[in-house]
ROSE-4610 file (N, C-alpha, C; in Angstrom, 1 decimal, always signed):
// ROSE-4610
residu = [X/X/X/X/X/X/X/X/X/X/X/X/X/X/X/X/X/X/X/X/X/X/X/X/X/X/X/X/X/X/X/X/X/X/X/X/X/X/X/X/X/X/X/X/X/X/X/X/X/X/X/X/X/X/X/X/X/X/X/X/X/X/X/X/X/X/X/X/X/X/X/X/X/X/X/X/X/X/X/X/X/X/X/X/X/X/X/X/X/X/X/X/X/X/X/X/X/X/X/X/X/X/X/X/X/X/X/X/X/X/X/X/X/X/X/X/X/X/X/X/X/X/X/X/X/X/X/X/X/X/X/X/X/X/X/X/X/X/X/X/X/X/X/X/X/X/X/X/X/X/X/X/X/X/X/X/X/X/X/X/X/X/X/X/X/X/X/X/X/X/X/X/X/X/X/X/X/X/X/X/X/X/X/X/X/X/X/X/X/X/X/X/X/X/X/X/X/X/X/X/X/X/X/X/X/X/X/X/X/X/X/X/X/X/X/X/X/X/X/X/X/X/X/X/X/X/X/X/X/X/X/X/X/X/X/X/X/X/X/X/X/X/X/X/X/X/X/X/X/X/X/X/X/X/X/X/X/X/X/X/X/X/X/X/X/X/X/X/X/X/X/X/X/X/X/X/X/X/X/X/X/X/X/X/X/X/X/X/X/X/X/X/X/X/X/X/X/X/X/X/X/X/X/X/X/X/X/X/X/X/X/X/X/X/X/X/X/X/X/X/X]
num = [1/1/1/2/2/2/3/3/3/4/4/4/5/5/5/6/6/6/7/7/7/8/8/8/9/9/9/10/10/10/11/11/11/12/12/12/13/13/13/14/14/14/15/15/15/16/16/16/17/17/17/18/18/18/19/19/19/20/20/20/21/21/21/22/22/22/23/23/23/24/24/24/25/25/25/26/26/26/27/27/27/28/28/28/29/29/29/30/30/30/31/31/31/32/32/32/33/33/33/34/34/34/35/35/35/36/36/36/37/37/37/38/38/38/39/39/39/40/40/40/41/41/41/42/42/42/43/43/43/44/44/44/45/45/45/46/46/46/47/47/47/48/48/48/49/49/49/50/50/50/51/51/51/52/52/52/53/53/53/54/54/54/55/55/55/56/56/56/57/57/57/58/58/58/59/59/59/60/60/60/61/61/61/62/62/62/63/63/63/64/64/64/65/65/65/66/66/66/67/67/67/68/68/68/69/69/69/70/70/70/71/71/71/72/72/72/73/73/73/74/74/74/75/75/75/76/76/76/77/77/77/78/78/78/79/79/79/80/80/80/81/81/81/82/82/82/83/83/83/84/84/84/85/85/85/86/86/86/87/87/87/88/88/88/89/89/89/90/90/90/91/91/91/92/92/92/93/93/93/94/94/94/95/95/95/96/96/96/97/97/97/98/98/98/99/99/99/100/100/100/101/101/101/102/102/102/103/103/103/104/104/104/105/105/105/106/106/106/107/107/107]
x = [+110.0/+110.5/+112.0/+112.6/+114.1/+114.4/+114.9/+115.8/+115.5/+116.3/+116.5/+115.3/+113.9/+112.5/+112.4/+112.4/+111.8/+112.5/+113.6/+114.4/+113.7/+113.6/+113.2/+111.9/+110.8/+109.6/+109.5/+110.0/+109.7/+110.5/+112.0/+112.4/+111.5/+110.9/+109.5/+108.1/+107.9/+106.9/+106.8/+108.4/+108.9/+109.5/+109.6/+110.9/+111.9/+111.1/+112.0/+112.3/+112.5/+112.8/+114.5/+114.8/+116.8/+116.1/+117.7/+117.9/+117.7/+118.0/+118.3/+116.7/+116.0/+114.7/+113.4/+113.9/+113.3/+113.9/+115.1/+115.7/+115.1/+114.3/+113.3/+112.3/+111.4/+110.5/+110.9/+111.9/+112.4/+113.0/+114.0/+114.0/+112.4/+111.5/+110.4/+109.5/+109.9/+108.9/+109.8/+110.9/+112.4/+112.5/+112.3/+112.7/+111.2/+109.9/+108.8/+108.5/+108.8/+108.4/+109.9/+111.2/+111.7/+111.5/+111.2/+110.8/+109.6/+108.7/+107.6/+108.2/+108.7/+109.2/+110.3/+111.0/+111.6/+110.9/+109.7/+108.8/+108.3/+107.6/+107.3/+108.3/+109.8/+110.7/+110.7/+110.6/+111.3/+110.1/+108.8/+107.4/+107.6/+107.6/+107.8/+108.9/+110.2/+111.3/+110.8/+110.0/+109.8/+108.4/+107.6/+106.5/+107.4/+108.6/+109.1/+110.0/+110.5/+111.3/+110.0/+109.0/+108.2/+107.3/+106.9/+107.0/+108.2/+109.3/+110.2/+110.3/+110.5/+110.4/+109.6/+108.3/+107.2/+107.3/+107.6/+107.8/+108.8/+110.2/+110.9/+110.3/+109.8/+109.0/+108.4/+107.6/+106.6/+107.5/+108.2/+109.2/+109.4/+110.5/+110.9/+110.2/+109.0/+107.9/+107.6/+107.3/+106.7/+107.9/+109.3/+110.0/+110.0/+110.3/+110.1/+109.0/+107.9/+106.6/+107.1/+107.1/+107.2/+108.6/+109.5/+110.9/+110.0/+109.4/+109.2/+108.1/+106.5/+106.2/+106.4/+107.2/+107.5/+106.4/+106.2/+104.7/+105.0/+103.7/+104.3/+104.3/+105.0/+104.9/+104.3/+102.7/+101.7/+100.6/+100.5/+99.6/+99.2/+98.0/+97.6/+97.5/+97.1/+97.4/+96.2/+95.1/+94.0/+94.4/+94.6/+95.2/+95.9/+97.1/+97.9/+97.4/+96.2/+95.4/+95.0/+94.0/+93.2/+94.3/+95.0/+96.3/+96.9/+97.4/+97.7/+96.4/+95.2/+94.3/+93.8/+93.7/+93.3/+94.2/+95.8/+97.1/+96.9/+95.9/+95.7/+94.6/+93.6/+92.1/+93.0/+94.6/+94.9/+95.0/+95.2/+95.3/+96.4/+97.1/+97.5/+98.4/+97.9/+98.1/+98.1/+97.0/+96.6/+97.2/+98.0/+98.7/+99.7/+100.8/+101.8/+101.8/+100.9/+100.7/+100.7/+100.1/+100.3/+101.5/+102.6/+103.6/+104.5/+103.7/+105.5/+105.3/+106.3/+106.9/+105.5/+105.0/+103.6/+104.5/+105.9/+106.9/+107.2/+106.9/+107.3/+108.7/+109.4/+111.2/+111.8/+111.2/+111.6/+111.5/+112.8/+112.7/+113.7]
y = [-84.3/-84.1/-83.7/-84.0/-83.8/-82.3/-81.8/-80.1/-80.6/-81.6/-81.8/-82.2/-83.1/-83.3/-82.3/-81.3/-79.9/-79.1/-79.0/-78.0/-79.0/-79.8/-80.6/-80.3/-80.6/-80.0/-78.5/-77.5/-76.1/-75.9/-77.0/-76.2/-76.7/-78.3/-78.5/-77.5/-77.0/-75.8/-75.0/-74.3/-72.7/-72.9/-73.4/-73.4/-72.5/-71.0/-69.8/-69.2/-69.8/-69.0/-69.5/-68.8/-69.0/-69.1/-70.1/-70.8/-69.6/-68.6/-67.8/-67.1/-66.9/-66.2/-67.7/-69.3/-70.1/-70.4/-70.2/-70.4/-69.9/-69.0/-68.8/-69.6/-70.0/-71.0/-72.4/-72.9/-74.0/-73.6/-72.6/-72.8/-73.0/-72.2/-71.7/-73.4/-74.2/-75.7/-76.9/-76.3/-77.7/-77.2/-75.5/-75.4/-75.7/-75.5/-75.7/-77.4/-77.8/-79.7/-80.2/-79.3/-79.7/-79.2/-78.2/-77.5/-78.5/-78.8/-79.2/-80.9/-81.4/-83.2/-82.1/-81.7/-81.0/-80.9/-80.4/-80.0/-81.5/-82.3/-83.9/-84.6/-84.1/-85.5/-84.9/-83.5/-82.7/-83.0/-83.1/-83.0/-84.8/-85.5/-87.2/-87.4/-86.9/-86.8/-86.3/-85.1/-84.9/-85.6/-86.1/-87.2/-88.6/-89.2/-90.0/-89.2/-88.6/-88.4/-88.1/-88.0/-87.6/-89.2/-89.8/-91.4/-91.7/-91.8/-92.5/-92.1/-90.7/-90.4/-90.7/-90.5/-91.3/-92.7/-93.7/-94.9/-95.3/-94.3/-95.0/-94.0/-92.9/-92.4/-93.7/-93.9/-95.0/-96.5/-96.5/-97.9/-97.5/-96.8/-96.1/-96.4/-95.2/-95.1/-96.7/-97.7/-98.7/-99.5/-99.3/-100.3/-100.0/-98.4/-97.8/-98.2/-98.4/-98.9/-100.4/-101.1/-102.5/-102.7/-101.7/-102.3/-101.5/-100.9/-99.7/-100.5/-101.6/-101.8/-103.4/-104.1/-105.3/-105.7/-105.7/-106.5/-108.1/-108.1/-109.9/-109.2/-110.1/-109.9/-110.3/-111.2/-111.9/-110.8/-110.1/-109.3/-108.7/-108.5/-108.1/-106.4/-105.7/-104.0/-103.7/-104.4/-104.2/-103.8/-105.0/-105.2/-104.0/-103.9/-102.9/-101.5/-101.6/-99.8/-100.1/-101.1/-101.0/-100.7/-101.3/-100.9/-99.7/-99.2/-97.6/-97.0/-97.0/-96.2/-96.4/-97.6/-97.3/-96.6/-96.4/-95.9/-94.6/-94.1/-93.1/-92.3/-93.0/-92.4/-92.4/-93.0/-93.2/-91.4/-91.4/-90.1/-89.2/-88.1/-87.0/-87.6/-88.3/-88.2/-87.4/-86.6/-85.7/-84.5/-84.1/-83.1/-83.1/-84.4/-84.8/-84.7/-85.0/-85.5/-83.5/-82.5/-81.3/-80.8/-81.3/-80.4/-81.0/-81.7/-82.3/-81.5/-81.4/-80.2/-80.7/-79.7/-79.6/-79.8/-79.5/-79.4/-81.0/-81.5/-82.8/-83.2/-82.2/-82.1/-82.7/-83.0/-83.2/-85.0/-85.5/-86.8/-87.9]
z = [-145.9/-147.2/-147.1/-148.3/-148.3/-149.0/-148.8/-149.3/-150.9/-151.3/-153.0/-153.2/-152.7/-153.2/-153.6/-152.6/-152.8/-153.6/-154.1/-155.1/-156.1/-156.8/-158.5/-158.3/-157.3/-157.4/-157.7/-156.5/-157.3/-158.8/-159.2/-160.1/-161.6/-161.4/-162.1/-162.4/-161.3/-161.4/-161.6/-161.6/-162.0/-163.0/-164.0/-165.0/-165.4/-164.7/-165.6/-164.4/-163.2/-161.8/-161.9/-161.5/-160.5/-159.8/-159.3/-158.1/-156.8/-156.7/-155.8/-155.4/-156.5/-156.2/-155.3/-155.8/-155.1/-153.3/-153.4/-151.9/-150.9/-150.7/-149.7/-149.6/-150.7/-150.5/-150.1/-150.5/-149.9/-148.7/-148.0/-146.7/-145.8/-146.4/-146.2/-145.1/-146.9/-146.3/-145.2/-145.6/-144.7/-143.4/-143.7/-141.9/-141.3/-141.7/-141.2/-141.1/-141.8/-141.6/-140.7/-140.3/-139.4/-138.0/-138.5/-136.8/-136.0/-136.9/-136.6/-136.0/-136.5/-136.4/-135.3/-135.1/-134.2/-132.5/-132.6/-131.4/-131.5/-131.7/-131.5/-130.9/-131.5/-130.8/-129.3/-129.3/-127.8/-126.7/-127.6/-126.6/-126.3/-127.2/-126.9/-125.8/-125.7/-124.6/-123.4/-123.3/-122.3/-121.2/-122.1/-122.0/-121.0/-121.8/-121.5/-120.0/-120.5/-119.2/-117.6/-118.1/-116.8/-116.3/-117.4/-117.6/-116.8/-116.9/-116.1/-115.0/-114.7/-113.7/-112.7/-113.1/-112.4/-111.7/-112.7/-112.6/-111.6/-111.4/-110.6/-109.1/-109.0/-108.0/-107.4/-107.8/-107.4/-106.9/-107.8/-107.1/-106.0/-106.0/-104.9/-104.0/-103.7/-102.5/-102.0/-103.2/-103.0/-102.2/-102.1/-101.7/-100.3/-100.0/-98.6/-97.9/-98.4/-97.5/-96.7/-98.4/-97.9/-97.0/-97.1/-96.0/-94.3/-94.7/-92.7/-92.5/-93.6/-92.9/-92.4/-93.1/-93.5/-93.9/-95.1/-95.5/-96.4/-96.5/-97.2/-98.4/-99.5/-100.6/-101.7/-101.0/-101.5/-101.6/-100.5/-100.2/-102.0/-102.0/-103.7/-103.2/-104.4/-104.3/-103.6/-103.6/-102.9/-101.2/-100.9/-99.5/-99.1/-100.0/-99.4/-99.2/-99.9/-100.3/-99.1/-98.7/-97.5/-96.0/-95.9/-95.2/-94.7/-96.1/-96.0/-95.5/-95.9/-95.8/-94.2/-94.0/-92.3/-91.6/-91.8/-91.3/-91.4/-92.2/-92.8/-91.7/-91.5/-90.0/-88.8/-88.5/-87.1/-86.6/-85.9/-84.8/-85.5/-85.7/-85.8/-86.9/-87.9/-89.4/-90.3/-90.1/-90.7/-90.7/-88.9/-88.7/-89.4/-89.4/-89.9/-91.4/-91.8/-93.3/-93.9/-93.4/-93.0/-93.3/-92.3/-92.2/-93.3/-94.1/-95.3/-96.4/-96.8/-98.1/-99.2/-100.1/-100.5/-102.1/-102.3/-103.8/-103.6/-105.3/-105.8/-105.7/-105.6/-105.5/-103.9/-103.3/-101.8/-102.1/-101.6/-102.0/-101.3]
């Protein structure tokens, strides 16, 4: 709703109110339906920004694999799961895989 919706509506309803004794009830509903559309745009930005972020994480990772292990670029995502994963049972993988930083920030 707009400030002036809301001033012709309350001054519709109150006819014998001043302007000054309704100004609280209209800050009342404009700051509350903006605050509110206020927290949606901030919560949808931050959604997106973790969305993108993600997305080029994953590029990223995915381009590093395919340049360290040269893979084809036919290979389907199947394949390449099965791949990583046997690379995964080899011998002191596990140690390694251990000692890398446990924070999403290391990159």
């Amino acid at each position: 709703y707009l400030i002036t919706d809301i001033v012709a509506l309350l001054f519709v309803t109150h006819r014998n109110t001043s302007f000054w004794a309704v100004v609280p009830i209209i800050l009342h509903y404009s700051c509350k339906h903006y605050l509110e559309n206020l927290q949606k745009i901030l919560l949808n930005r931050q959604r997106d920004a973790e969305r993108r972020a993600r997305t080029r994480r994953l590029i990223e990772r995915g381009a590093i694999v395919e340049g360290v292990f040269s893979l084809a670029p036919d290979l389907s995502g199947e394949e390449v799961k099965t791949f990583l994963v046997a690379l995964s049972h080899l011998p002191g993988v596990t140690e390694l895989a251990a000692k890398l930083p446990k924070s999403g920030n290391a990159g």
